[in-house]
Each structure stands twice: as structure tokens, then as C-alpha cells.
N, C-alpha and C positions, 0 to 999 in steps of 0.2 A: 474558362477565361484564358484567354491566350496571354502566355508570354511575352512580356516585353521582350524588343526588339532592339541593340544598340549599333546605329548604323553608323560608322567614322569612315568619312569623303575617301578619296587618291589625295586629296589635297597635301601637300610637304608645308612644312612647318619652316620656314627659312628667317636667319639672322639680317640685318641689313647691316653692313660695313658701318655704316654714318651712326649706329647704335651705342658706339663704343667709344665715340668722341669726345675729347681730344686726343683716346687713343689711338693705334694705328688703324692699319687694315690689315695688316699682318695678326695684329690683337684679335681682331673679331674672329678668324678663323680659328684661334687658339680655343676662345670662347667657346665659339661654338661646336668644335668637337667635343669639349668638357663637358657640356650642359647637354649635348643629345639633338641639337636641331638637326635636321633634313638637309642643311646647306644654306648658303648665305646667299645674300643680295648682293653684288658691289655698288658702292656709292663710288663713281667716279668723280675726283676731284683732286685737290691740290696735293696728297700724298701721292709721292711719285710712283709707289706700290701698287697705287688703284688705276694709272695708266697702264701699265706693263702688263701684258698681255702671258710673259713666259715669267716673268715674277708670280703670279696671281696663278698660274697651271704649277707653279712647282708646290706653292700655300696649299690648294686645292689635293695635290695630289699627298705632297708632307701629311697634312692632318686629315686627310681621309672624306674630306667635306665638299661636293660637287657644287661647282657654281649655278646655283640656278636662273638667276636673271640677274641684269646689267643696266643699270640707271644711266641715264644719258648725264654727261656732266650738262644742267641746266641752270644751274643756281645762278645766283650774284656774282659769288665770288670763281664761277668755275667759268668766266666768258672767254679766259684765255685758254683755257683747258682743251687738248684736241683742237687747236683751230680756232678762231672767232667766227668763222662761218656757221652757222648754226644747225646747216645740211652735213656738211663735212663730219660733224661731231655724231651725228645719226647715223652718218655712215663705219664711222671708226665705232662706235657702238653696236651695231649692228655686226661689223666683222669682228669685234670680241664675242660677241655671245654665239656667233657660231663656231669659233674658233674652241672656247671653252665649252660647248655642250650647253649655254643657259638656253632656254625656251622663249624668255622673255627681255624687252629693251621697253624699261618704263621712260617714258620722256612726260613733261610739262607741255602746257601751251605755249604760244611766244609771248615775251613782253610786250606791251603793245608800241614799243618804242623799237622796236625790230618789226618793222612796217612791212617790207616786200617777204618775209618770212611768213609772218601773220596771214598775208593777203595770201598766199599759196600752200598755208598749212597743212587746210585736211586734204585739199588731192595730194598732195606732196608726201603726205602718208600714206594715202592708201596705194600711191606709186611704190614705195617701198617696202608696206607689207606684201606687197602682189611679187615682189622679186625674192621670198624666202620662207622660209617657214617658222621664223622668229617673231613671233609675236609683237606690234608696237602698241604697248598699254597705254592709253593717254589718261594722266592723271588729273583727277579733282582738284582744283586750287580754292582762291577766297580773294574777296577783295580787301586790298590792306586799307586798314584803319586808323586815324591818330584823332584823338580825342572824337569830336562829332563827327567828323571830315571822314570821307570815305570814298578813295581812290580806285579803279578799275584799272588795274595793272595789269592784265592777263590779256591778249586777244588769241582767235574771236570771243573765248568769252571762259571766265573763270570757271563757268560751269558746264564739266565739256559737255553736256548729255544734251545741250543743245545744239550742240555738231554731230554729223555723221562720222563716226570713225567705226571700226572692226571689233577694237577689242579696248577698254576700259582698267583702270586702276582707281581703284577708291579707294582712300585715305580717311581715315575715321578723325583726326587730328585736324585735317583741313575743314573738312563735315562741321568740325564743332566750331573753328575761327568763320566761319563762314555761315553759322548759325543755322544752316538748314539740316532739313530731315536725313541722316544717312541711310534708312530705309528706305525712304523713298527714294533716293537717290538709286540705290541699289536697285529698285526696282523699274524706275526708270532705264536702269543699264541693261536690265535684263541677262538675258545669256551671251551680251557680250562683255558681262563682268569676268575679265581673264585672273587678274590679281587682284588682292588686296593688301594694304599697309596700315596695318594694325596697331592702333593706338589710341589713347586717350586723350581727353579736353575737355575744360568746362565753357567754352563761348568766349575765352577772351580775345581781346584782338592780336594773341599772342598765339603765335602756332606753336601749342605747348608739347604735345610728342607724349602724353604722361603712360606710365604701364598702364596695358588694359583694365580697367575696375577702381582705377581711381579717380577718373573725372565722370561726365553724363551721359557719354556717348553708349550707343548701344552696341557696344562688342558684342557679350553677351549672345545676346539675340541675332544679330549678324551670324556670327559662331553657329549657330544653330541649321538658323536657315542655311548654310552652306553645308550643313551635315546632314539636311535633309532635302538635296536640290542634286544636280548635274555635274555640281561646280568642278570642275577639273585642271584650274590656275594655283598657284602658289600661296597662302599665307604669309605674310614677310611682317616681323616684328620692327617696328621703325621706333625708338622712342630713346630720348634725349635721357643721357645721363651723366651728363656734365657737373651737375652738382650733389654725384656721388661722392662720398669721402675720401674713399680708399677702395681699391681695385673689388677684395672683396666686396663692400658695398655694391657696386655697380652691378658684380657678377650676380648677385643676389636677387638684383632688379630684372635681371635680365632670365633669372630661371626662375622667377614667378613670372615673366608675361609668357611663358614656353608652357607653362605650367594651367596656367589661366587659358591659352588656347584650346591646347590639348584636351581638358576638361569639358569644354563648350563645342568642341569640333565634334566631341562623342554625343551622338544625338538619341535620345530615348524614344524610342515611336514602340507604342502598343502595338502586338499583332504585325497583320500585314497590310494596315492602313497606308495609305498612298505620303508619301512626305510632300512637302509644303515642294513646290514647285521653283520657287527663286526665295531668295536672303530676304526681299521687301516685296510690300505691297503695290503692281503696276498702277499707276494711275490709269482713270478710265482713257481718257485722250492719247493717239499715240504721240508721241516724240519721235526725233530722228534716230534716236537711241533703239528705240522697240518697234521700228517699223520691218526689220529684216534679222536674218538667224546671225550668229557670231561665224557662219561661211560666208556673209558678206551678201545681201541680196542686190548689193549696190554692182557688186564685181561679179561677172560670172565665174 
């Protein structure tokens, strides 16, 4: 009988800046040398740290932790962030992560109240991925909710994998507000699932962020399939710990989701059995998502 086999991805295990909040960005990097990650995410936003370009290389370089990808400031509160133009911000995004060595610029969909943006998004990225070799992951959203009432806030459309884009970021967190399958989703993405943002939820209409393994979502099982597939994007830990007590608490939370990774990324295959092909299961039908390779059959 043949020997099990434990096969663990290239995939980096990375902190996300926003992980640490209210703390800095200077913090996360502290973190995350302590705790052992691969390198952090930046969360661009309103800490003046996470603009600064030669602040964030001196962080990087001080504690030994390479930047691996660069979040576009997208949020609410980030409109003034880099510009209110909302191209300008992709571009100053875009010139940080080559500047700092990340691979990847995760951006959101537009609001659908940023209309001429919306209406030009996906060529307007794949304009931009075609000038570099940085990656633009376009991340999973949800429609927000209050009480029955349920708003589509995102265009073209909260669920990107009904657009053509290159390369994909799935959020297990937004999966769970947004109540649909995140394996299937994943497998809707196919191989042009570049990152992931790794996190918990139980379905509230709250985007809860929780460490992996304590809401419904299937990390776990995610984890897996990416330890037994191609995957060669980033892992990035995204999850809210604002209502840590005290510093160690938070750090605690945050080297058990590194921990909880790490565990499920190592995949057990008997023998020299074939591993599972993608993180989910494709649906039979294609989507714009699984109709070409993550080289782009749209671009030559």
C-alpha cells in the first residue's frame, strides 16, 4: 500500500493590513513578522502609512516581511483616498505594487452610483492588466441588506464571475453575507482564482470577517482544494478584530487563523493519485468566468 502523500501549494500565507484594526499598518507588519506569515496584504486607506509608498518599503524591509499584494483603496470610507477618480486610484495601486515587489492589486467592483466607471469597468481592466504584470484580482461582493429590503449596490454586478475579468479574489466572508456557495463560486472561477481572503461568516447580513473555523463557510475544504489544484496566488488572512480585548488577544486570533491555514493548505493524497483539479466543483454550464485559461483567451 502506498504511502500517503502531503502535498503543501507555493501558495504564501499573507497578513492583510485591515486585520489589525483599529490598529496601525505599521502594527500588522510587527504582527506579522512575530507570528511567521509569508507577508502581508496592504489595506490602503485612511492611515497615512498605508499611502506611502517609501514608509511601507522601509516597514517591509525593518521587519523582514515582503509586501505581497496591494488592495486598491475601494471602501466607503477610502473615496478620497489617492484621488476620487476611481481609475487614478488603480493606477496609483497598480504603481505601488510594482514599485514594492507585490504580484497582486485586489480592487472591488464599482458602486453602481459611480455610473461611467461601472459602464467601462471590465475592459478598463483588462486595459490595465494587459500594461503589467501585476495582477488585477476582482473581488467577490454581496448585496447589502436591512431587514427584508435588499439593495444591489455593486455594478455590473456583486457577483463578479458573471463578468469576464483575468484574474479573481474570493472572499469567503462576503460568500457567507451574500449566502451563496463559495465552492462553487470557486469553481465558477476556475484557474482564474488568483487570491484568496480568508475568512469566516455565518450568513448575516453583516460582513462578519470571523477567524477561519468559526462561522459555516468552507475554509477548511477551500484550503484543501487549493493544496490539491495549480493554485499559485496568495492566501491573505482578512478578519476583523476590533473586538479583541487587548493586543495579545487579537494576536492570539490572528496566530490561530495562520495556524488553521497552514493545517488545511497541507493536503493528504494517498499515493500518486491525481489531486482534485480546482478548490470547487465547475458547474456544468460555462460562465464568462470558465470559458478561457487565467492567460486570458479574451486578450492574446
Amino acid at each position: 500500500m502506498a504511502e500517503p502523500v502531503v502535498r503543501i501549494p507555493d501558495a504564501k500565507v499573507a497578513l492583510s493590513t485591515a486585520s489589525v484594526y483599529p490598529e496601525s499598518t505599521a502594527t500588522a507588519f510587527e504582527i506579522a513578522a512575530r507570528l511567521g506569515y509569508d507577508g502581508v496584504e496592504v489595506m490602503v486607506w485612511t492611515d497615512p502609512v498605508s499611502q506611502d509608498i517609501e514608509a511601507l518599503r522601509r516597514l517591509s524591509d525593518y521587519h523582514g516581511v515582503p509586501i505581497l499584494a496591494v488592495h486598491a483603496p475601494c471602501l466607503l470610507i477610502t473615496q478620497r483616498v489617492w484621488s476620487t477618480d476611481p481609475w487614478v486610484k488603480l493606477q496609483r495601486a497598480r504603481a505601488a505594487a510594482e514599485k514594492l515587489g507585490a504580484s497582486t492589486v485586489v480592487v472591488h467592483p464599482p458602486f453602481r452610483w459611480q455610473r461611467q466607471y461601472a459602464r467601462d469597468f471590465v475592459e478598463g481592466i483588462w486595459r490595465m492588466a494587459d500594461e503589467t504584470d501585476v495582477r488585477f484580482a476582482v473581488e467577490n461582493m454581496y448585496p447589502w441588506r436591512y431587514r427584508d429590503r435588499e439593495m444591489l449596490a455593486y455594478a455590473p454586478d456583486w457577483d463578479v464571475t458573471k463578468d469576464d475579468y483575468r484574474h479573481f479574489t474570493l472572499d469567503l466572508s462576503h460568500t457567507a453575507t451574500a449566502r451563496n456557495d463559495a465552492l462553487e463560486m470557486a469553481g465558477r472561477m476556475g484557474d482564474r482564482l488568483g487570491h484568496v481572503h480568508l475568512a469566516d461568516g455565518n450568513g448575516s447580513a453583516k460582513d462578519e470577517h470571523l477567524v477561519p473555523g468559526r462561522g459555516s463557510q468552507p475554509c477548511a475544504a477551500l484550503l484543501e482544494g487549493l493544496a490539491g489544484s495549480a493554485f499559485d496566488g496568495h492566501v491573505v488572512i482578512e478578519v476583523n478584530t476590533r473586538r479583541a480585548m487587548s493586543a495579545a488577544e487579537r494576536e492570539a486570533d490572528l496566530a490561530e487563523a495562520l495556524a488553521f491555514t497552514r493545517l488545511h493548505l497541507a493536503s493528504s493524497a494517498a499515493g500518486t493519485g491525481s489531486p482534485p483539479a480546482s478548490p470547487g466543483t465547475p458547474p456544468s454550464s460555462a460562465t464568462p468566468a470558465t470559458r478561457s485559461s487565467s492567460a486570458g483567451a479574451r486578450r492574446p
